[in-house]
N, C-alpha and C positions, 0 to 999 in steps of 0.2 A: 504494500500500500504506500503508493507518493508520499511525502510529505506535504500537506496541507501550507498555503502560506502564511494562514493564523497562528497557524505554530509556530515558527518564524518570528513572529509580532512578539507571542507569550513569552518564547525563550528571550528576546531582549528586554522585556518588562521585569522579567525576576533575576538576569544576571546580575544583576547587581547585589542580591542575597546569595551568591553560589557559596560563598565563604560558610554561609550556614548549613548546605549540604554537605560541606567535608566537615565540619562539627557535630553532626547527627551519624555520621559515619562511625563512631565511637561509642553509640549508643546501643547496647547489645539488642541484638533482634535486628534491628532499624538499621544497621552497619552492616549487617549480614544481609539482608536485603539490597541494599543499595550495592553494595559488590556485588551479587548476581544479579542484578536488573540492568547497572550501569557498564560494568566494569568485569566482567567472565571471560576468562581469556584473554584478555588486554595482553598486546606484548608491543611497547613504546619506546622508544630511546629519542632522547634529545641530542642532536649532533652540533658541535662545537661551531662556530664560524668557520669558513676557510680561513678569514682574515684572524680568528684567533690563531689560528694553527701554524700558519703563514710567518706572524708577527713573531713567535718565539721563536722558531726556528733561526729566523735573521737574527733573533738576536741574540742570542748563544751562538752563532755559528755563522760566519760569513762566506765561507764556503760552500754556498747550496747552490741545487741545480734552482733554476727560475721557477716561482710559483710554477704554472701554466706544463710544467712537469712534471710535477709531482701528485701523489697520493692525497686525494683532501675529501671532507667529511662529507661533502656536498655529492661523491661520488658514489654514496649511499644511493641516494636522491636517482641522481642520471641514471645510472646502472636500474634499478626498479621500471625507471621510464623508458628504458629500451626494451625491457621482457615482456613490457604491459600491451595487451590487444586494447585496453578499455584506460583510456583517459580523461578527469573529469574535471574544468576548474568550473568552481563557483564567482559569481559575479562582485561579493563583496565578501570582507571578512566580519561576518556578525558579532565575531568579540570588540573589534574595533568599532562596530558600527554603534554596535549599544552603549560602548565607552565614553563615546564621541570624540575618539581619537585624533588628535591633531599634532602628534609627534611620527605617525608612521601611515603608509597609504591604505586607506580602508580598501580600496577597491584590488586588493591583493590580496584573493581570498585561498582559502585551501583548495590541493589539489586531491582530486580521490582516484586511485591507482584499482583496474580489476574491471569483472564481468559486472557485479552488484552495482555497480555505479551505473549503470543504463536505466536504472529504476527510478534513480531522483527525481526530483519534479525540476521539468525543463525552465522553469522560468527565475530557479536559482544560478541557474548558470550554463556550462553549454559543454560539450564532447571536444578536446582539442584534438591535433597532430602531436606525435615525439617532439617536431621541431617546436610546439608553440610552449607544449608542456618543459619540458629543457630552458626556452626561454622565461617562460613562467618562473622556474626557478634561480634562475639566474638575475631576474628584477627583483627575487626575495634579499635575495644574496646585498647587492649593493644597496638597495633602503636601507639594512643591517636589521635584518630579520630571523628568526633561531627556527632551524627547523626541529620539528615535534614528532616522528618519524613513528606508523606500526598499526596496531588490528587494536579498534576503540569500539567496543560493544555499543557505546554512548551514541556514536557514530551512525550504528544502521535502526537505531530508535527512533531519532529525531528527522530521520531522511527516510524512514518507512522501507526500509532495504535490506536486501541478504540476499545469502548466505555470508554471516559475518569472515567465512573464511576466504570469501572473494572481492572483498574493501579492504584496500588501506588507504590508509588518512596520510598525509603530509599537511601536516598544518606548519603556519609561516607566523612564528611566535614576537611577539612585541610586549610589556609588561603589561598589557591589557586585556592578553590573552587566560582564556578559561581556568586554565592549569596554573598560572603563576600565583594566583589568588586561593587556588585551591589544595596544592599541592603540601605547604608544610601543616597543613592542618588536616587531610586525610589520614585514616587508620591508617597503618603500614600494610595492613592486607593486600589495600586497592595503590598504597604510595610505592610497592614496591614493583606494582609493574611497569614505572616511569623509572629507567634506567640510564644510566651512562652509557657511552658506549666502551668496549672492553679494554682493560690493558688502561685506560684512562686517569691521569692525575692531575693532581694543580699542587703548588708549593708557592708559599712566601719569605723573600726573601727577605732581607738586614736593611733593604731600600722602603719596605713599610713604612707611610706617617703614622696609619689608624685611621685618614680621612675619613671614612665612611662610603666609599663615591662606589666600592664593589657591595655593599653591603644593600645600599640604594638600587644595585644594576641583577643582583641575584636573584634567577627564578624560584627560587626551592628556598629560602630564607636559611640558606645554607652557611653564610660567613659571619663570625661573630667580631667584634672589638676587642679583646684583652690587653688590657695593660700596654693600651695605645699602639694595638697591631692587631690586622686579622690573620685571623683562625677559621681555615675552610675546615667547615666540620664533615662528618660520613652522610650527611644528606645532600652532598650535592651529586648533581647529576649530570656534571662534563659541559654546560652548555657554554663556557667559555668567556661570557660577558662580561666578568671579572677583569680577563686577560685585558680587554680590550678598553675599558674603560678607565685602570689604574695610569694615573697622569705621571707614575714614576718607573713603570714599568717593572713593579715586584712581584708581582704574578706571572708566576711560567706554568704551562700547560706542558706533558709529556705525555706523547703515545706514540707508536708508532704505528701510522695510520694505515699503510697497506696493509696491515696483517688486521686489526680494529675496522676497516672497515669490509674486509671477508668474513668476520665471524658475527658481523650485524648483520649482513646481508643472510648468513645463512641461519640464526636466529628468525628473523623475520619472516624468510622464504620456507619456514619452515610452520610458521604462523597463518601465513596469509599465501593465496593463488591469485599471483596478479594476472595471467595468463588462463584464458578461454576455453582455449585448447586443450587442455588438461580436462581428468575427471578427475570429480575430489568430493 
């Protein structure tokens, strides 16, 4: 069943209490519930910027091949959009739109990868090409947008769609987005299928003031201030914002990316059929 456009309307009238759904999430019964309603199966990863990835590299090491060579997070993204029969952007992004976002472009909405995606209702958005979808993700990229990457139960409820194992979502994250809000205040049940991706760390270095400015930039409410320095704690989940944000450059990001992003790809592909062709 489509997704209705009033539902649409309803979903931007109460996001703004979503914080209270990841607070009921702790509520026995009610937490239990909402994880199998919303969230069954969920398998998520948030992917670092290129530009975070990029940026430490250059600078522990000036000896690199040139970006535009290398391994980067984003090739999660492309690689999925090359396997997929079924490509699907939406015309706006609803969390921005209900925000009333004026720091990132609303009309950069999520893309939906798979067969399931033929189900939406057309007048959310529209079926692209590899080339348009690619581009798609490459205008997420330079706004400086996070991707939200995997199989969101939440996803094929609100858009009236399935088989949840032939959706995945690519959502293009900005701090107005669903998850940033919701994220350090759901159970661990449903918080721990929003993942880093593998092999993934951050460290702070001796060039710490304590400004505040990653603490402010963090999705997961992951970085604390001690004693006028932060302290990434074990809730964070790699998105890199941190990196990118510290005006001293005391956040360094380490993975190494070709092997982190094979073993995302083969988590996810293992989650989701973004391919038609297949029975499953």
């Amino acid at each position: 069943m489509t997704c209705p456009l009033g539902l649409v309307e309803l979903i931007k009238r109460v996001f703004p209490h979503r914080r209270l759904v990841a607070l009921l999430s702790h509520v026995p019964l009610v937490g239990r519930l909402i994880a199998y309603l919303a969230f069954e199966n969920d398998v998520i990863f948030y992917l670092p910027s290129d530009q975070s990835v990029v940026k430490t590299v250059i600078d522990v090491d000036q000896a690199v091949p040139p970006p535009e060579s290398m391994a980067l997070p984003s090739d999660v993204v492309h690689t999925l959009i090359d396997q997929a029969d079924t490509l699907w952007v939406m015309n706006e992004c609803i969390c921005r739109s209900a925000s009333h976002c004026e720091d990132y472009p609303i009309e950069i909405g999520c893309l939906f990868i798979g067969e399931a995606a033929n189900g939406i209702n057309p007048r959310l958005g529209r079926p692209v090409t590899r080339e348009e979808a690619h581009a798609h993700i490459n205008r997420a990229q330079k706004a400086g947008l996070v991707h939200l990457v995997g199989r969101n139960k939440l996803d094929t409820l609100w858009l009236g769609v399935g088989p949840g194992h032939k959706l995945l979502t690519v959502c293009n994250c900005c701090p107005c987005c669903c998850l940033w809000r919701m994220l350090p205040d759901l159970h661990s049940r449903i918080g721990q299928s929003v993942m880093r991706m593998p092999g993934l760390s951050l460290s702070v270095s001796d060039k710490c003031t304590g400004c505040g400015r990653c603490v402010d930039a963090c999705f997961a409410s992951a970085i604390v201030i001690t004693d006028g320095h932060a302290v990434i704690t074990d809730q964070c989940r790699g998105c890199g914002r941190c990196v990118e944000v510290c005006p001293h450059g005391a956040i360094s990001l380490r993975i190494d990316v070709g092997a982190a992003v094979q073993r995302t790809l083969q988590t996810i592909t293992e989650a989701v059929d973004v391919s038609s062709s297949k029975i499953g």
